[in-house]
C-alpha positions as CSV (number, residue, x, y, z in Angstrom):
1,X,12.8,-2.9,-17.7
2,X,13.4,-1.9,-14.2
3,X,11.7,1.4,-13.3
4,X,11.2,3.9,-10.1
5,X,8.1,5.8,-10.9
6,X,9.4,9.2,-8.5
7,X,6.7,11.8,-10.8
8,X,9.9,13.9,-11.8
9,X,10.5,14.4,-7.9
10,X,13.9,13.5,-8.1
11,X,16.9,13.4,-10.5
12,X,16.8,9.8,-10.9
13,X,15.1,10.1,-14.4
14,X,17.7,12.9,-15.9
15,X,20.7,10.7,-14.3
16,X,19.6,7.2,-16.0
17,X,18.9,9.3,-19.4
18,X,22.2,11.1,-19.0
19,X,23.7,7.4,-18.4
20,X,21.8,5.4,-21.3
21,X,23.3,8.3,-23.6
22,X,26.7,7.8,-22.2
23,X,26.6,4.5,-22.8
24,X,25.2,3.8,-26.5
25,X,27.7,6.4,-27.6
26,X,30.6,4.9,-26.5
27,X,29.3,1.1,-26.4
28,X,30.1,0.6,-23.3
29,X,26.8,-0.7,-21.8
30,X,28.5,-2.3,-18.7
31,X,31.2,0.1,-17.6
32,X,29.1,3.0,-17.2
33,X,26.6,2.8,-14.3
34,X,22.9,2.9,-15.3
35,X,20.0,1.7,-14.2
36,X,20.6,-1.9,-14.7
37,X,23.7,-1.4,-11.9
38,X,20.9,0.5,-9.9
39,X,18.7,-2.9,-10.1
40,X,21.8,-5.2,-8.8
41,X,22.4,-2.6,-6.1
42,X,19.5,-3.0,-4.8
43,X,19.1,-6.7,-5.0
44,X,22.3,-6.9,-3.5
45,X,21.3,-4.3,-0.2
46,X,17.9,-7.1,0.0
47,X,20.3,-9.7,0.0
48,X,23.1,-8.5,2.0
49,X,21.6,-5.7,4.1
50,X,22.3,-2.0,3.9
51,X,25.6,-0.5,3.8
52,X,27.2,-3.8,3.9
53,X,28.4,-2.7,0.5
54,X,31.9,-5.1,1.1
55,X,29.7,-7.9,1.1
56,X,27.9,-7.2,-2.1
57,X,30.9,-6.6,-4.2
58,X,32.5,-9.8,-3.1
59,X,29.3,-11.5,-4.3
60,X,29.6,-13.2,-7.8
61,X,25.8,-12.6,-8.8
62,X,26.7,-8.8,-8.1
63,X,29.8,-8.9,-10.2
64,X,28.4,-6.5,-12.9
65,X,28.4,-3.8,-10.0
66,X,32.4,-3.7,-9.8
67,X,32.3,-3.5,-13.9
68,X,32.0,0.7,-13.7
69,X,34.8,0.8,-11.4
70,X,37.8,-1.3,-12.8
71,X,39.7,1.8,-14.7
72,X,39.8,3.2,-11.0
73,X,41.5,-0.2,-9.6
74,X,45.0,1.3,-9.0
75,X,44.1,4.4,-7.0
76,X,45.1,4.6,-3.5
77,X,41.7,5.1,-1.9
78,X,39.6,2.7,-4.4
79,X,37.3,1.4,-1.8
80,X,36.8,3.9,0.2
81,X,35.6,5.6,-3.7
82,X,33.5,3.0,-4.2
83,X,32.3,2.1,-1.1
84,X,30.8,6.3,-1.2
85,X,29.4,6.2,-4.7
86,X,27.2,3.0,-3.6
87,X,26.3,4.7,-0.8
88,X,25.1,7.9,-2.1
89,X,23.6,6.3,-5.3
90,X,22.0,4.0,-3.0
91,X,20.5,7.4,-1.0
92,X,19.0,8.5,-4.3
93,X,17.6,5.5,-5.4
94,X,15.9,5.1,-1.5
95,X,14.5,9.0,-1.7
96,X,12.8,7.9,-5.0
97,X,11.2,4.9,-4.0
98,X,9.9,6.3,-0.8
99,X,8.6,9.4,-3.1
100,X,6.9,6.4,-5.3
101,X,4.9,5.0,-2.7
102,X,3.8,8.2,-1.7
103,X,2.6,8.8,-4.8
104,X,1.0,5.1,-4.9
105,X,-0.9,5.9,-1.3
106,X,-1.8,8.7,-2.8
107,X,-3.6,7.6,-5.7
108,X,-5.0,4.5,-4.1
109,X,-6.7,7.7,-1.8
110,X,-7.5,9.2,-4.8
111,X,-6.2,12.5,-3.0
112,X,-6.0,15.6,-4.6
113,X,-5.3,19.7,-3.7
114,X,-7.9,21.4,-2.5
115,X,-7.0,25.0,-3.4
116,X,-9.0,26.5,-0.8
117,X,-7.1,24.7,1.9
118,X,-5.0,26.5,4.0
119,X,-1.6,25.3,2.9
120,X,-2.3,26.1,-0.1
121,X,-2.3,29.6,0.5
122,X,0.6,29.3,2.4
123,X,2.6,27.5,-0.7
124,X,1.5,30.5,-2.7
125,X,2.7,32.9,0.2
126,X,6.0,30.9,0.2
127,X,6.0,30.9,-3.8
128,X,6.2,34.6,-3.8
129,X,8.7,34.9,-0.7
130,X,10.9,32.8,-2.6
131,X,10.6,34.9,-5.8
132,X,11.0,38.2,-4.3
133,X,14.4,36.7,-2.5
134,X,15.7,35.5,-5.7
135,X,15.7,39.3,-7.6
136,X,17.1,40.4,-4.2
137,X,19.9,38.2,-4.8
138,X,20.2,38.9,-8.2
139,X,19.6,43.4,-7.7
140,X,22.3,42.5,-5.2
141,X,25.0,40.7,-7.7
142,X,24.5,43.3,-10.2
143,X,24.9,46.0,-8.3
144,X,28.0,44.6,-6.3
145,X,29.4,44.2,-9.9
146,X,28.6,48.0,-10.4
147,X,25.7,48.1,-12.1
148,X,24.0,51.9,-10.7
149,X,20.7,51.5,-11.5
150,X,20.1,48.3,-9.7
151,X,22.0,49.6,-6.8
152,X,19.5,52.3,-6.9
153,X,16.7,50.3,-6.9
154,X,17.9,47.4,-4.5
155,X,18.5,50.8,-1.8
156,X,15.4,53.1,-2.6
157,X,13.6,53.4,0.4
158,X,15.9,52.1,3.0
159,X,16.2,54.6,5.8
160,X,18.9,54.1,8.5
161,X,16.8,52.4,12.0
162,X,15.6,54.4,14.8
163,X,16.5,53.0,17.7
164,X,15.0,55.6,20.1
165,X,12.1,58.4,19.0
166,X,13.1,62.2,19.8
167,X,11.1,63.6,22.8
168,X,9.5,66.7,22.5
């Protein structure tokens, strides 16, 4: 079976689950895109070249790629649909194969994290940064939708600026 090995990095994974669900529910193995459409994609951009995504619907041995699409034959701006969904799914399915061969390199390094590096410190510092914002988002939300004590606590402290100090 074909397979991206991304580590989780990317939604691939949850999409082609989503997708294999989808399609042994409602039988309809070939009509709705899965992983299998992924693998002809890309045999078709190897074969064709990228974005030439005319050319690989046209194809014959591609044929199973235009299979998800034909209920959407009679709208007015079918290709241009088509032609975006390739394109996209196509970015997706690139991201995850570039995030597998990192991963490869990596292993063949046999790297690891050293926690006492310094970027390690500074993904902990931006860890925290990033925490801190989201309750500052959510104090914010709750007390825009009236909620006193968090508008309390999302203004304690704040003092208006000084933009000059008295003399004297």
């Amino acid at each position: 079976m074909f397979n991206i090995a991304d580590g989780g990095f990317t939604e691939l994974h949850s999409l082609w689950q989503n997708e294999e669900r989808a399609a042994t529910v409602t039988g309809k193995t070939f009509e709705i895109w899965h992983r299998r459409h992924d693998f002809w994609l890309l045999m078709g951009i190897v074969t064709h070249g990228y974005a030439r995504w005319q050319d690989i619907q046209n194809d014959p041995h591609y044929a199973i790629l235009n299979e998800p699409f034909k209920g959407e034959m009679n709208r007015g701006n079918f290709l241009e649909i088509k032609n975006k969904f390739l394109a996209r799914r196509f970015k997706l399915l690139e991201q995850a194969l570039v995030i597998e061969e990192q991963l490869r390199r990596a292993a063949y390094l046999n790297m690891s994290e050293d926690p006492t590096h310094p970027s390690m410190a500074l993904n902990t510092r931006f860890a925290e940064v990033e925490c801190l914002a989201e309750s500052h988002q959510h104090l914010s939300k709750e007390s825009l939708a009236g909620n006193k004590p968090a508008n309390a606590v999302l203004h304690k402290g704040k003092e208006p600026p000084r933009f000059y100090e008295p003399v004297g």
